[in-house]
N, C-alpha and C positions, 0 to 999 in steps of 0.2 A: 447309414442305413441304405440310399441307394445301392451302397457298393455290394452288399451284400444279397441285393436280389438282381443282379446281373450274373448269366449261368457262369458255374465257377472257369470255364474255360477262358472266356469272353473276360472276367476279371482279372484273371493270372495274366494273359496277353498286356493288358492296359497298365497292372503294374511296372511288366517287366519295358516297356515301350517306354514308360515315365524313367525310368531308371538307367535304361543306355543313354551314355555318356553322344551317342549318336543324336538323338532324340533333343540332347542338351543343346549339342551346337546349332543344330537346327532350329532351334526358339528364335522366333523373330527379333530385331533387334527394335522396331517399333513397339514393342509391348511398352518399351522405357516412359510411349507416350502416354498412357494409362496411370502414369505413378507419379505423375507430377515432377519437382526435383528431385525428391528421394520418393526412394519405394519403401512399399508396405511394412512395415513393421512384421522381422522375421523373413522379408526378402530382402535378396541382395541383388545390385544390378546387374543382367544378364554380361554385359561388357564393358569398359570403358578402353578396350585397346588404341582406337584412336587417338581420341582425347588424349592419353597418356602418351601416347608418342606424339602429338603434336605439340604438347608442354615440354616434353625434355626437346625436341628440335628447334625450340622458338626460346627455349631459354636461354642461351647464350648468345642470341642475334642482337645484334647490337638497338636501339632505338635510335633511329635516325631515318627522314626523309629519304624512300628510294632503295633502303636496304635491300641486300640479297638473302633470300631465303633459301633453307638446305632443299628444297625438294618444291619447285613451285609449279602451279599444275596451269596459271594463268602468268604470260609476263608481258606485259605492255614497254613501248620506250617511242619518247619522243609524240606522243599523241597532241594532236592541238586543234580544234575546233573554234570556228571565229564567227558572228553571226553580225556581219556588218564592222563598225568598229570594234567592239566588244569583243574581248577573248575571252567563253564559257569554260573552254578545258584546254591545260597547258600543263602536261603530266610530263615528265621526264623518265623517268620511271617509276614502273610499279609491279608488283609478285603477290600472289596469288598462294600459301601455302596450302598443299594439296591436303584434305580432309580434315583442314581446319574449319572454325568459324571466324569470319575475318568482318569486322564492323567498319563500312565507311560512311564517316559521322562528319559533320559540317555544318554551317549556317543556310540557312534558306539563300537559293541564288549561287550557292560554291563549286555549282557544277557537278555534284554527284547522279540526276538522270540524267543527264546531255553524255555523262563519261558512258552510264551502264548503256545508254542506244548504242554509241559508238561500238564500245564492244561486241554487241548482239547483232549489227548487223540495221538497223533500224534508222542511224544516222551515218553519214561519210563524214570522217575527217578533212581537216587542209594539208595534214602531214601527221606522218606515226606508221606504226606498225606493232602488231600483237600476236602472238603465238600462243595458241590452247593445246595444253599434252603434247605441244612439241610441234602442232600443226597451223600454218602460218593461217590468220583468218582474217585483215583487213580487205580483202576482195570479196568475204563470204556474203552471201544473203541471209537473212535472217533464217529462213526455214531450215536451211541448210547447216547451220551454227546449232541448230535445237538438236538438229538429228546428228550432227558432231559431238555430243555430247554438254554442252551449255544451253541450257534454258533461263527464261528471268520470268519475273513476274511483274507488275505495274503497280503504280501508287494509286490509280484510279482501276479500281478491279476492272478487267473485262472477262463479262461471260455472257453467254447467250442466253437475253432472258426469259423468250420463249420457246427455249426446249429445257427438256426435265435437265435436271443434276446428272440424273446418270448420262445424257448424250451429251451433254455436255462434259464432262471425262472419257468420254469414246471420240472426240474429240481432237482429243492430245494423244491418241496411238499412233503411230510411227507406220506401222504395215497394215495397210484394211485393202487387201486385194479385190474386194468387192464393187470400188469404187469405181472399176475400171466398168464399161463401157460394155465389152463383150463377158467378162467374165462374170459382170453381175447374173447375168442369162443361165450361167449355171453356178447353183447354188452349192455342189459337192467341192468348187474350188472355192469356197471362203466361209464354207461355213463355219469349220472346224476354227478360222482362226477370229472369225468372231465373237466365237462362243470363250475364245480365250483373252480375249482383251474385254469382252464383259465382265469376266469373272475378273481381273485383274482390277476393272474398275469399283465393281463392289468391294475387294478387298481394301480398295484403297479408301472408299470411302466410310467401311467399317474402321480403320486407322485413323480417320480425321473425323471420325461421329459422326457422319452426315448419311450413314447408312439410312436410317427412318425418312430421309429425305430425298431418296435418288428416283422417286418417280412426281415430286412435283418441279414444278417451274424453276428455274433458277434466280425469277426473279423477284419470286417470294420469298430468295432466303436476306436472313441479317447482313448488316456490312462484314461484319465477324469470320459469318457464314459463306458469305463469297472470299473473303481473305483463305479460310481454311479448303473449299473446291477451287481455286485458282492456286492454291501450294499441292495439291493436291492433284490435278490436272498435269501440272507441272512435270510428276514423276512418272508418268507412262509411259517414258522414255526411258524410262532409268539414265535422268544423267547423270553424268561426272561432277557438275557445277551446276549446283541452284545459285540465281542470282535476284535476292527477293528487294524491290524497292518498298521500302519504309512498312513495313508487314502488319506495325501494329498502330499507322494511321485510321483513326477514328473507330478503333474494334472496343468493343464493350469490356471493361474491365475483368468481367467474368472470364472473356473467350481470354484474356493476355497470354493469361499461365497457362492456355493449351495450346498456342502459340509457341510460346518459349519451349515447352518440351518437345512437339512438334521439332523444331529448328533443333536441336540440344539432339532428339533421335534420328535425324537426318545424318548427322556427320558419325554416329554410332553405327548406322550404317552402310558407312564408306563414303557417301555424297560429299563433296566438299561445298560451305556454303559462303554466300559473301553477301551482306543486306545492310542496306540504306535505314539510318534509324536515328531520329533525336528525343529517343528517353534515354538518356547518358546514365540511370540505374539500372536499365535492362542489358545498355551494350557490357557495363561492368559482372553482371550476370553470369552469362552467355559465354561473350566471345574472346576467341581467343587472342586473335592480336585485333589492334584498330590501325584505322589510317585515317587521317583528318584531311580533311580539302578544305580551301578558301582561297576565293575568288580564282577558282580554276584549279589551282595548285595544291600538290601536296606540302602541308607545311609541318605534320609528324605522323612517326609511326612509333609503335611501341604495344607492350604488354598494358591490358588498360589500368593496372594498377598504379601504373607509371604516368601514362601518357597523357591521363586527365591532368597531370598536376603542371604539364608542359607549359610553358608562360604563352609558347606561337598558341596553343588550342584554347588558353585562357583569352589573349586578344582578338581571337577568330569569332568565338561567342559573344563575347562580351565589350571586346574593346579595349582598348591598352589601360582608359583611365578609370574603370568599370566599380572600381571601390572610392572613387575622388567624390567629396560631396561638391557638388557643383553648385548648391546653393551656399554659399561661403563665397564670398569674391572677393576674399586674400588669395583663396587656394586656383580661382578663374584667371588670375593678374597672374600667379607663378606659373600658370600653364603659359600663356601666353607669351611672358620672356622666355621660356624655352623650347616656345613652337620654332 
């Protein structure tokens, strides 16, 4: 009934606009986040191009520590971090496949934030080197890594809690020429592009539902809430590589699954993502390959259908003798002649 009290000109336009194949490709691919895993009933999902090329290139790669992958968009080799005695991260290698989701999953202590500072710039190494899209970045500073293209997020949100959601995603813009000093003084040189990285922040925060929210505080929103404006923040850069630590520490069950789609419409649209995470049903989910660390080291990689059943990620969790009843001490006495 609306459609028919819109002048008929103004209706034939909106059809024919719905209808160009134009109009099609142009659909955001963020809508996928709106639809949960699957979409509505009688829709179908705008794209899965990625996804399906990063299953057929990760199909045939072997599962083993340190693999090469056909097209890697992050490659580390030889990185190693020591904080006193203690060696935190001792990677030999490691790849990045570009617009995959890549899960690296470990025991508490295995060294997966100490690896993600290093990489972004936040921590130095004792020795290593890494290359992002081909551009060598163990010298980078952090700022300079985000506006390279790699951004990360933190296990402990950070956001500014007293400024709104919205200045807080005005934030994360890359170009705000207004900053400067002289140029603030005239207002015809920055206005234009303020007015475009606000709108860019609204849209974004219409994509992660926190539109209703962008004029109060930030530090009135939920833990949830800040996990979803600090992934959110993240992309006013448009990187190449989100790098999110542990995304769905302490979020509300509710926010999970808009999380996961979230993350799932990120690599939908081109981003390639890599996240720190031990709910080992959500990394099964998701992602598309994993890589395990323990006590520093990578000790598997694989497709995770595979790679959970690895015996190295079984004793990384759990322990070598994790099914032994120990309260038996015939089965205590047999460990022991064969410790």
């Amino acid at each position: 009934m609306a459609e028919n009290n819109k002048p008929p000109v103004e209706a034939a336009q909106r059809k024919d606009a719905a209808a160009s194949p134009a109009a099609q490709v142009k659909e955001p691919f963020y809508d996928l986040a709106k639809w949960g895993t699957k979409p509505p009933e009688g829709e179908e999902l705008i794209s899965t191009a990625y996804g399906d090329k990063v299953t057929r290139d990760l199909a045939f790669v072997e599962n083993k520590p340190g693999v090469h992958k056909p097209d890697p968009i992050l490659v580390a080799d030889d990185v190693v971090r020591r904080f006193g005695g203690m060696t935190a991260v001792d990677v030999g290698h490691f790849e990045i496949e570009r617009h995959g989701i890549t899960a690296l999953i470990g025991p508490n202590g295995a060294g997966k934030t100490t690896f993600f500072n290093l990489m972004t710039g936040f921590d130095t190494p004792d020795t290593g080197s890494w290359r992002f899209d081909g551009r060598d970045m163990q010298h980078v500073n952090p700022e300079h890594v985000a506006r390279g293209g790699m951004v990360r997020t933190f296990q402990l949100t950070k956001v500014m809690s007293r400024l709104s959601v919205l200045d807080n995603m005005l934030l994360g813009a890359p170009d705000q020429p207004g900053e400067g000093m002289f140029r603030s003084l005239f207002p015809g040189m920055w206005r234009k592009k303020e007015r475009e990285n606000r709108e860019k922040a609204e849209a974004l925060l219409e994509r992660f539902l926190l539109i209703k929210k962008k004029d109060d505080f930030a530090g009135s929103l939920s833990g949830g809430q800040r996990k979803l404006l600090e992934m959110a923040r993240a992309l006013m850069c448009d990187p190449k590589l989100v790098m999110l630590d542990e995304p769905m520490a302490g979020v509300n069950p509710a926010l999970k699954q808009s999380l996961l789609d979230h993350i799932i419409s990120l690599r939908e649209d081109g981003t390639t993502v890599l996240f720190v995470e031990h709910d080992i049903n959500m990394v099964r989910h998701i992602a598309d390959w994993v890589t395990v660390m323990a006590e520093g080291r990578i000790v598997a990689e694989g497709q995770p259908k595979t790679v959970m059943d690895d015996p190295a990620v079984v004793d990384a969790y759990l322990g070598a003798h994790a099914d032994v009843d120990l309260g038996d001490d015939a089965v205590l006495e047999g460990l022991e002649e064969h410790a």
